[in-house]
N, C-alpha and C positions, 0 to 999 in steps of 0.2 A: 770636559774642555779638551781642544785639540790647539795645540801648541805647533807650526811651522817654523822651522829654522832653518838655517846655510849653514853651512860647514862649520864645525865646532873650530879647527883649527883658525882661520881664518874671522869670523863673522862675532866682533866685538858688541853689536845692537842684537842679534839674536843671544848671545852670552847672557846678555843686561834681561830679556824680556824671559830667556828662561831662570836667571836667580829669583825675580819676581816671582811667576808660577812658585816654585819652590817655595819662597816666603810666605805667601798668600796661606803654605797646608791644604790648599784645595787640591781633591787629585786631577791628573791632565797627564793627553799622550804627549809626545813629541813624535813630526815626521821630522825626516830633516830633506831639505831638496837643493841639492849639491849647486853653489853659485854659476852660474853661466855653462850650468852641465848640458846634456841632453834632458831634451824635454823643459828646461828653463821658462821658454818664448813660448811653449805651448801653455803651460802652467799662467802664463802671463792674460795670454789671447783668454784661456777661459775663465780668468778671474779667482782660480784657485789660489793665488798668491792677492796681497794688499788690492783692493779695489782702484784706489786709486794711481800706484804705480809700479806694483807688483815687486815690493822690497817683500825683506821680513828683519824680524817677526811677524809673526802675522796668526792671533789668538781667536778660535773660532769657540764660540759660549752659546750653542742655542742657535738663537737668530742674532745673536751679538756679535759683531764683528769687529776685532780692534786693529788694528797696527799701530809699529811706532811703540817702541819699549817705552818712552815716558809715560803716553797714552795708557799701553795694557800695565803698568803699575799701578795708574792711579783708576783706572777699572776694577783693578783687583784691590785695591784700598778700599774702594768704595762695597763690595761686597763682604769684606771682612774684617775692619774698621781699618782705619789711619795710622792707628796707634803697631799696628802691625810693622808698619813701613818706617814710619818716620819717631824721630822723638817727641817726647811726652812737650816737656818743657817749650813756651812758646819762642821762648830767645832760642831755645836749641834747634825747635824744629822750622823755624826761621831761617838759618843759617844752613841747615840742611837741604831744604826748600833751593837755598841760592845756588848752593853750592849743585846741584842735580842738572838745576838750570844752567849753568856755565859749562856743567860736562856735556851738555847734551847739544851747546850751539856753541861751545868754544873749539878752543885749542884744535885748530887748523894745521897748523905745522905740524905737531905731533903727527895724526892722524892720516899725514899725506908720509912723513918721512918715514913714517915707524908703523907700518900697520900692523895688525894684531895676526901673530903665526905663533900658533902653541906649541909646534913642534922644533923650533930654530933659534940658538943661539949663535947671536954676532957680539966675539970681543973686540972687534977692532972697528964697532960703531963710532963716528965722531958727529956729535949734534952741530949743527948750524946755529948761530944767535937766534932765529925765529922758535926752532926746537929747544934751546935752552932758558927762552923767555917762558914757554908753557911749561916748562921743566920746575919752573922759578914760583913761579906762579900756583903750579899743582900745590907743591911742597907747602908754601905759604898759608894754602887754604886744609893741607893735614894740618900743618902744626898749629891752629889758631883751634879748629876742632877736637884734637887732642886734648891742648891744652885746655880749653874755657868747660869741653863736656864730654871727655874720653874716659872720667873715671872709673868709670864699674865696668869697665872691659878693655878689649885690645885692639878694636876697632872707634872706626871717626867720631863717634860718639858712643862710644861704650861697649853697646849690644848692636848685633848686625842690623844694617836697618838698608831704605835707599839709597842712601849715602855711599853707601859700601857695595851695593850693585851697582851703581853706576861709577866708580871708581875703578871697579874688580877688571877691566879691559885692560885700566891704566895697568897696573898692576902687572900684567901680564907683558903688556907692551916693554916696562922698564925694566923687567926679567931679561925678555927675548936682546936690546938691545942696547945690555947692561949697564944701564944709567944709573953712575954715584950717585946714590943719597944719604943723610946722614941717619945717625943710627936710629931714632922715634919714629924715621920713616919704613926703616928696614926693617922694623919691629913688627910694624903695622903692615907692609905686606906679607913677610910671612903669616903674618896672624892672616889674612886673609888667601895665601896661595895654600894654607895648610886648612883652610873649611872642607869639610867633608863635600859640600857641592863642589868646590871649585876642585878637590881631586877627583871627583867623579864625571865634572865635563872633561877635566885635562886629559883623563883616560880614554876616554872617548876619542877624544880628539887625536890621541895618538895611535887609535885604531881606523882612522879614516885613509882610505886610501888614493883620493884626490887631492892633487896638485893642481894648482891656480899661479899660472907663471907670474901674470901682473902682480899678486902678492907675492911672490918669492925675491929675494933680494939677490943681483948677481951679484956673485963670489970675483 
């Protein structure tokens, strides 16, 4: 399997579709093709990036072709079973299920105010009520999962699962632009900023040597 990504630093849906890979245990390259670099628009014209509009990820299997990290998860579930991804338990893997789903078409605000920069810390962030309502909101859907099916681990339900990859942006995002949370939460991202993939992208990412102004935040 050949795995496309954008800038480690930068690129929160390629993060997501490669912890996948990862979890799957299936092996797989990674290229990575630098966002709105040279050669981008070419990459685009010949189809090398997502067929139909040349995002990434973008997971090449054979003649299979996926985009879209919810997609190549549940791609990769289906070739390795479920039980890989998601929780066992129907109430748990219910609630995981939703919760995947809201990360992947919610929180707006966040997303525009706070994008994902692995290399940059801002302490004198202040969220806007739109950003503090996803703020509100995120935390709510840790602590209901912690609490009802976090037992046998230090992740949203226990052991790492989708839940925790589609999360693992947030993560990074409330790192970068240091958003209080109270302590089950700050338990739970370290447990998740200290995984061995996640110091192994962030490494990565701190050897990239593209700058993307639109995501950089002025000082």
């Amino acid at each position: 399997m050949k795995l496309i990504i954008g800038n480690r630093v930068y690129s929160s849906w390629s993060l997501r579709g490669w912890l996948a890979c990862k979890q799957s245990g299936l092996p797989f390259v990674e290229e990575v093709v630098p966002l709105y670099g040279e050669g981008w628009e070419e990459r685009r014209a010949q189809g090398l990036l997502a067929p139909s509009h040349g995002r990434v990820p973008l997971l090449w299997d054979g003649e299979t072709v996926v985009w879209d990290s919810l997609a190549i998860l549940d791609s990769l579930a289906d070739r390795v079973g479920a039980d890989r991804f998601w929780p066992r338990p129907p109430a748990a893997r219910a609630l995981a299920r939703a919760m995947v789903a809201e990360m992947h078409a919610g929180f707006a605000a966040l997303r525009q105010q706070c994008p994902m920069n692995m290399r940059r810390r801002y302490a004198d962030f202040q969220p806007d009520a739109a950003v503090r309502a996803d703020v509100v909101r995120i935390l709510t859907l840790w602590a209901e999962a912690r609490a009802r099916f976090g037992a046998g681990g230090p992740f949203l339900f226990g052991s790492f699962s989708a839940a925790d990859i589609f999360y693992a942006p947030v993560v990074s995002r409330f790192i970068t632009y240091g958003i209080t949370v109270p302590g089950f939460a700050q338990a739970y991202m370290d447990a998740v900023w200290e995984h061995p993939w996640l110091q192994q992208w962030a490494a990565a990412a701190a050897a990239e040597p593209w700058i993307i102004a639109a995501f950089e935040r002025k000082d």
